[in-house]
C-alpha positions in Angstrom: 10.3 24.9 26.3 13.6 25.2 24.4 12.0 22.8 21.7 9.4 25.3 21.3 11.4 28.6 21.4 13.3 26.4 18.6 10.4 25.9 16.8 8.7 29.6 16.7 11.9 31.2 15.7 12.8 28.8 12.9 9.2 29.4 11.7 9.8 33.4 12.8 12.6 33.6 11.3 15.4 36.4 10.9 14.3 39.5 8.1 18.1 40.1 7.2 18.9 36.8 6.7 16.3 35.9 5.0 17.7 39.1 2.3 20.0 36.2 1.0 17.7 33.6 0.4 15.7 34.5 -3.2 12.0 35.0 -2.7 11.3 34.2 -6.2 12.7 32.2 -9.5 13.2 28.9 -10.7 14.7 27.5 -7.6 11.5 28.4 -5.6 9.3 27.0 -8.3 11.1 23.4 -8.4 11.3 23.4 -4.7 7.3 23.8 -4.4 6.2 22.0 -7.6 8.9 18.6 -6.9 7.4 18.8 -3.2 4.0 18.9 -4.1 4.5 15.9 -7.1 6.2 13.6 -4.7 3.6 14.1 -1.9 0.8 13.4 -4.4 2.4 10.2 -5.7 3.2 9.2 -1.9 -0.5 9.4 -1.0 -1.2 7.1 -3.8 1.7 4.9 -2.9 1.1 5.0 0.8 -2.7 3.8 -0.6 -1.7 1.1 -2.3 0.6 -0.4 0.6 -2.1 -0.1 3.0 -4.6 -1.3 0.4 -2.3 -4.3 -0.5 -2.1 -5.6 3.3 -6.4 -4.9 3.5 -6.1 -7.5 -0.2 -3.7 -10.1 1.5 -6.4 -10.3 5.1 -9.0 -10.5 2.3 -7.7 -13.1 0.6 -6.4 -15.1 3.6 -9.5 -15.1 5.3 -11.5 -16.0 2.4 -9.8 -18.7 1.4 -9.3 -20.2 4.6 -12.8 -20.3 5.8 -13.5 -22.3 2.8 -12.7 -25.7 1.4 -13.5 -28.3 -1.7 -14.1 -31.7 -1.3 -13.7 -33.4 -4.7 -15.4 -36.9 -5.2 -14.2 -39.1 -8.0 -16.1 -42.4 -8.1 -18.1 -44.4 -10.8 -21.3 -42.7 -12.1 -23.3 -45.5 -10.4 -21.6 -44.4 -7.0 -20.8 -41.3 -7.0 -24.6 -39.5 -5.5 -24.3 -42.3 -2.5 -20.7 -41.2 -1.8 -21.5 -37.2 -2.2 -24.6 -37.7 0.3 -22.6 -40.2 2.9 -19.5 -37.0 2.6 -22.7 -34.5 3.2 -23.2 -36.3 6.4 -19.5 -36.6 7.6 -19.4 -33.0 7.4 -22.9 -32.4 8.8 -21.2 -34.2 12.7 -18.0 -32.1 11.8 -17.3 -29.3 14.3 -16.3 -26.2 12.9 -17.9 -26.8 9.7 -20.8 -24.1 9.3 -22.1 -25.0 5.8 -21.3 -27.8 3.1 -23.3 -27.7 -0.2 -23.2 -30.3 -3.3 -23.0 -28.2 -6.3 -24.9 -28.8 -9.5 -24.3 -29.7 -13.0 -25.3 -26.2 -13.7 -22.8 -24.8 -10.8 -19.9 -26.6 -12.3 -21.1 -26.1 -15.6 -20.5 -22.2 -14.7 -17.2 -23.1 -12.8 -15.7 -24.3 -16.3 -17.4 -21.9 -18.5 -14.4 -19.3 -18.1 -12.0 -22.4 -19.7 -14.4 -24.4 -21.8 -16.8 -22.5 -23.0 -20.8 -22.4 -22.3 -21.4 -25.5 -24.6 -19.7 -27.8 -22.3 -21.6 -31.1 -21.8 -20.8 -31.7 -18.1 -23.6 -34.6 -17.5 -21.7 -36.9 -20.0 -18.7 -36.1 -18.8 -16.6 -38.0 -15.9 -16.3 -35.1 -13.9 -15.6 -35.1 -9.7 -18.5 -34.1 -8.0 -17.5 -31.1 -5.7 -18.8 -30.3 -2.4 -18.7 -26.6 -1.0 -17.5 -26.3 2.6 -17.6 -23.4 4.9 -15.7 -23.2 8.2 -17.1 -21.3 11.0 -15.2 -19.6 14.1 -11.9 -21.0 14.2 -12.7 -24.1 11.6 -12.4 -28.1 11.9 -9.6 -30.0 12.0 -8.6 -30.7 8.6 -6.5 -33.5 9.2 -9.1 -35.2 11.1 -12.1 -34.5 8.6 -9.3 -36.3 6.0 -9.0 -39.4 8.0 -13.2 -39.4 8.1 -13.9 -39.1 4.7 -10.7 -41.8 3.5 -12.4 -44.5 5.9 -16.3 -43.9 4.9 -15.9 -42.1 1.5 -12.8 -43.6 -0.4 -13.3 -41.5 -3.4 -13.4 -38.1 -1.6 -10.4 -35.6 -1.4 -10.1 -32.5 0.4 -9.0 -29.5 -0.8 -8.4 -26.6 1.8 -7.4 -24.1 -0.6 -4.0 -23.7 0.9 -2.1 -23.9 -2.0 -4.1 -21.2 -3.5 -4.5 -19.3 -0.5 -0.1 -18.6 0.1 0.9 -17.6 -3.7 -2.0 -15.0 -3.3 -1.3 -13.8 0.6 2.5 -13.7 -1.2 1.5 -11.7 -3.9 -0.4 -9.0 -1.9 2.5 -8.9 0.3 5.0 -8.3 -2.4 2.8 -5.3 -3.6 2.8 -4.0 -0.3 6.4 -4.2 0.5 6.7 -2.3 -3.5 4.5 0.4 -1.9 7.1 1.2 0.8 9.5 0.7 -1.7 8.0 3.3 -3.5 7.7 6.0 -0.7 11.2 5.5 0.0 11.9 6.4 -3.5 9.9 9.3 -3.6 11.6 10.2 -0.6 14.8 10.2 -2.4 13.8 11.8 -5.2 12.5 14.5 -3.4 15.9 14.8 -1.4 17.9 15.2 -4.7 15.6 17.8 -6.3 15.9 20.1 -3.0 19.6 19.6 -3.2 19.8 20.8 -6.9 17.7 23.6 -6.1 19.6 24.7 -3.0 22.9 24.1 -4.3 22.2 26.7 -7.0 20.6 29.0 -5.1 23.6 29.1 -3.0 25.5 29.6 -6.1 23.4 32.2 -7.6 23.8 34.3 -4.2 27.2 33.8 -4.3 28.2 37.6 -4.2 25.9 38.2 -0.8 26.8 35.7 1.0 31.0 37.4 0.8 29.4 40.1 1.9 27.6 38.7 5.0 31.1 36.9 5.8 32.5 40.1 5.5 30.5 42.1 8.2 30.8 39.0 10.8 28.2 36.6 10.2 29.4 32.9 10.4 28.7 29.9 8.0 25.7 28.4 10.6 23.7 31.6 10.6 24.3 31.9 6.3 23.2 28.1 6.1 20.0 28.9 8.9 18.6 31.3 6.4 18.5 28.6 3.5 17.6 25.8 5.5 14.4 28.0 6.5 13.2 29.0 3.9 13.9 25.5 1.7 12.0 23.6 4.2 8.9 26.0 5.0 8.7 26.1 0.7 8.8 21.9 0.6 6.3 21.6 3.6 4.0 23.8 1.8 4.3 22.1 -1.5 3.8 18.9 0.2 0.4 19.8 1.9 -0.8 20.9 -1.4 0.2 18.1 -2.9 -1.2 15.9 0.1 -4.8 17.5 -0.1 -4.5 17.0 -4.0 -3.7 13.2 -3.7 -6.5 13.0 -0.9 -9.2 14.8 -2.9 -8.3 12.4 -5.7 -8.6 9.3 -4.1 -11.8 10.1 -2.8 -13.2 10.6 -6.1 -12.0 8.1 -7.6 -14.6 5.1 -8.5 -15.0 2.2 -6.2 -15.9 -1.6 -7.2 -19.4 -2.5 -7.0 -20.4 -4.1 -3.6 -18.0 -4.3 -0.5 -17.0 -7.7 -1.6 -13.6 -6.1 -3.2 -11.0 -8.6 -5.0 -9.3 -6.4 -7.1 -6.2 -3.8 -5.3 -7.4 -1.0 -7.7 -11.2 -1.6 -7.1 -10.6 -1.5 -3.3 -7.9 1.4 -4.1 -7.9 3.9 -1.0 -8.1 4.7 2.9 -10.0 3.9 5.5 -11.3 4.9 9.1 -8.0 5.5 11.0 -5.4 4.7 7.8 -6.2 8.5 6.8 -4.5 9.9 9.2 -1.3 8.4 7.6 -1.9 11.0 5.0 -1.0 13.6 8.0 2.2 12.4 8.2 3.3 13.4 4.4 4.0 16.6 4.5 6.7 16.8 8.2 8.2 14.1 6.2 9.5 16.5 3.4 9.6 19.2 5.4 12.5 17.1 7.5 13.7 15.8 4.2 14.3 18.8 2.7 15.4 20.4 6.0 17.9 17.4 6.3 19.3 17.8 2.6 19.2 21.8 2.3 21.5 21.9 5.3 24.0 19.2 3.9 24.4 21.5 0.6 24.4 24.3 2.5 27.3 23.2 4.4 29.2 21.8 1.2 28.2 24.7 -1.0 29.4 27.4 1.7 32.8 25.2 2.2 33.5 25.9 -1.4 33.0 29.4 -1.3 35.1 29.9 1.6 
């Protein structure tokens, strides 16, 4: 009950000392726009965190319910050995599909680096064998021991070491998302200090005269603290609704089968409600760093 008699009157607040606090100039205006910026660009960077981690299950799953086998043989031997690797893998638990790609499939695999001229049937290229896992997969060691004892000139390739420096790389772009909230968070601290600091300046001459008839430094500071923190909280849920409308909007990649961070760019289900917790957070911020000038700023003008 306390916490919510708190609450009301801080939101209440006090008409004569809110007499010091400027209703209006460029204190108020940085105060609300600065809020309202850094809440926009922390819905975006609060996106692209979230939407980093969705990349790195992506990609992790992907990759690891896939695999290449890779045969290199002589020409003469190389369709016996691709169909006697077909049927290892068809008595392979966990293995759900396994397909023998074509010229014409590799001949598209190698397009991107050679060019669509590429004469892949007289060249000594591996045939390459398409695996896909099912449930929780096959035991790769053991499908490794099969295929060197009845297909020498088969390898496997799980895709691990493609599958880490991509998981990696999604993760560093969601740790620089956090990183990036933090900053804003910073930011926002710094430009609410500015603006506090010279309002307190600018009221100099009213706040003498407040000491004067009997009212004490906390009660001065209450006044500023108020009315700095209501003015960020409401920047911040403008700029919160702003950075939501936006990223609704924006374009999405074609298909749900989503690669790219920016095509899959965005919130989902329950990860909106993050979005929620924007603007209390520079409301506290700016509560936290308006009453730390206000403390500093009234020591000086004791």
């Amino acid at each position: 009950m306390r916490a919510l008699h708190a609450a009301l009157a801080f939101l209440i607040g006090d008409p004569q000392a809110d007499r010091m606090v400027p209703p209006a100039g460029f204190t108020v205006t940085l105060t609300v726009f600065t809020s309202a910026a850094m809440a926009f660009l922390a819905v975006f960077a609060l996106a692209l965190s979230l939407a980093s981690g969705r990349l790195a299950e992506r990609w992790g799953d992907d990759l690891a319910k896939s695999a290449t086998i890779r045969i290199s043989a002589p020409a003469d031997q190389i369709e016996d050995q691709t169909r006697a690797a077909l049927r290892v893998l068809e008595t392979t638990p966990g293995v759900a599909e396994a397909r023998a790609l074509s010229d014409e499939d590799q001949r598209v695999l190698l397009e991107p680096w050679f060019g669509p001229d590429l004469p892949v049937d007289q060249l000594p290229i591996p045939r390459l064998i398409e695996v896909i896992a099912e449930g929780d997969g096959y035991d790769a060691t053991g499908l490794r021991l099969r295929l060197q004892a009845e297909v020498p000139g088969a390898v496997l390739d799980d895709h691990a070491a493609w599958r880490r420096p991509l998981v990696e790389a999604a993760g560093r772009l969601r740790a620089l998302g956090w990183l990036a909230i933090l900053l804003i968070g910073g930011a926002t601290g710094a430009m609410i200090t500015l603006a506090a600091n010279a309002a307190l300046a600018a009221n100099a001459q009213v706040i003498a005269v407040m000491r004067l008839v009997g009212a004490r430094d906390n009660y001065i500071a209450g006044a500023f603290v108020r009315r700095f923190t209501l003015r960020a909280a409401a920047g911040a849920l403008g700029g919160t609704v702003l950075g939501v409308l936006t990223l609704v909007i924006l374009p999405r990649g074609g298909g749900d089968d989503e690669t790219g961070v920016l095509t899959g760019l965005g919130l989902s289900g329950l990860q909106w409600g993050w979005t929620l917790v924007i603007p209390p957070l520079a409301a506290a911020v700016a509560f936290l760093a308006t009453r730390a000038a206000a403390r500093r700023s009234l020591q000086r003008l004791s």
